[in-house]
C-alpha positions, 0 to 999 in steps of 0.5 A: 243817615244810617247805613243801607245794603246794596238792594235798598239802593236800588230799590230807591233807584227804580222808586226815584226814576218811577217817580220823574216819570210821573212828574213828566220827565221821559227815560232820556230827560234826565238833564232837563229835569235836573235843569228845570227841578234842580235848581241848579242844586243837583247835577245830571250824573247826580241823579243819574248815579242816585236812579242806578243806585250806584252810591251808598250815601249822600250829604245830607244837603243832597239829600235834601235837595232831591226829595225837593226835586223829587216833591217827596216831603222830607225824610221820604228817601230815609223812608225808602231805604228802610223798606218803607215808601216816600210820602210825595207832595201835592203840588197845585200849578201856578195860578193863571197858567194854561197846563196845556200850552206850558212845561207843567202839562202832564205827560201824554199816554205816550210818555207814561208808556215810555216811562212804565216800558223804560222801568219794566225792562230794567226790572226785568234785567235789559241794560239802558241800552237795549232800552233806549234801542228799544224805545227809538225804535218802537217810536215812544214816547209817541202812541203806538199805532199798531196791535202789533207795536202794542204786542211787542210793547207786551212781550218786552215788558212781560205785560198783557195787551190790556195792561198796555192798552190800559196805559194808554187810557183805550179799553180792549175789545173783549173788556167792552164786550162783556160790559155791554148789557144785552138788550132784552127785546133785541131778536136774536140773529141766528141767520134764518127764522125765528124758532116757534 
């Protein structure tokens, strides 16, 4: 494998941690994903020093074995590196399994939210700490309840209300709104008569 600057393995880092994220792996899942993708293969600081890009190489057996991991197909993460984006694998479930009663279930809005919150504060400089800190207490990855929980999700990821409703899959109000179509035969309510 060719040699890459500092900046291309973070960038790898934040693509990979996006990456379990949408596999169905939360900020603090990391051991589990290495338990249950890994095979054994790859360990927990492994994936860890790979998502804060904390090395510049790695044998190609790891390599190897985390784009497995990762279902990217092969030579995604030499893709990455050069600037360029992983090609990911369409994986089906396996048949005669419930997704919803199994761990291959898709993550809930709540744990997409965790996972997009976890990866926009880091771009925005907060260390995993704050993060984490943040995350217990606002509750994620459980939906959040409250406009108010919603807003401080929003300022805390330099993100809008809507973007956050959006991940959550519920509309905002001024959105639906405007989508109404206005019946044409409704009278108008002006709070009095009707003008002649």
């Amino acid at each position: 494998m060719d040699t890459y600057p500092y900046e291309a393995w973070l960038r790898l880092g934040r693509i990979l941690e996006r990456r379990r994220g949408e596999l169905g792996y939360g900020f603090r899942q990391r051991a589990r994903f290495a338990r249950e993708c890994g095979s054994g293969k790859i360990s927990v600081k492994t994936i860890s020093r790979l998502e804060k890009g904390e090395r510049d190489s790695y044998p190609e057996s790891t390599v190897g074995a985390v784009e497995t991991m990762y279902q990217w197909a092969p030579g995604s993460i030499e893709s990455v590196l050069g600037g360029g984006e992983p090609n990911t694998l369409l994986t089906a479930p396996p048949p005669g399994r419930n997704p919803i009663t199994t761990d291959n279930a898709p993550p809930t809005s709540g744990e997409r939210l965790a996972s997009w919150v976890f990866v926009r504060m880091s771009q925005r400089g907060y260390p995993d700490d704050a993060i984490h800190d943040f995350l217990a207490g606002e509750g994620l990855p459980r939906e959040p309840t409250t406009i108010s929980a919603v807003k401080r999700i929003a300022d805390a990821t330099d993100a809008t209300v809507a973007e956050v409703l959006a991940l959550l899959g519920v509309e905002d109000m001024i959105s639906r709104r405007s989508r109404r179509p206005a019946a044409e035969d409704e009278p108008q309510r002006h709070g009095g008569t009707t003008g002649r």
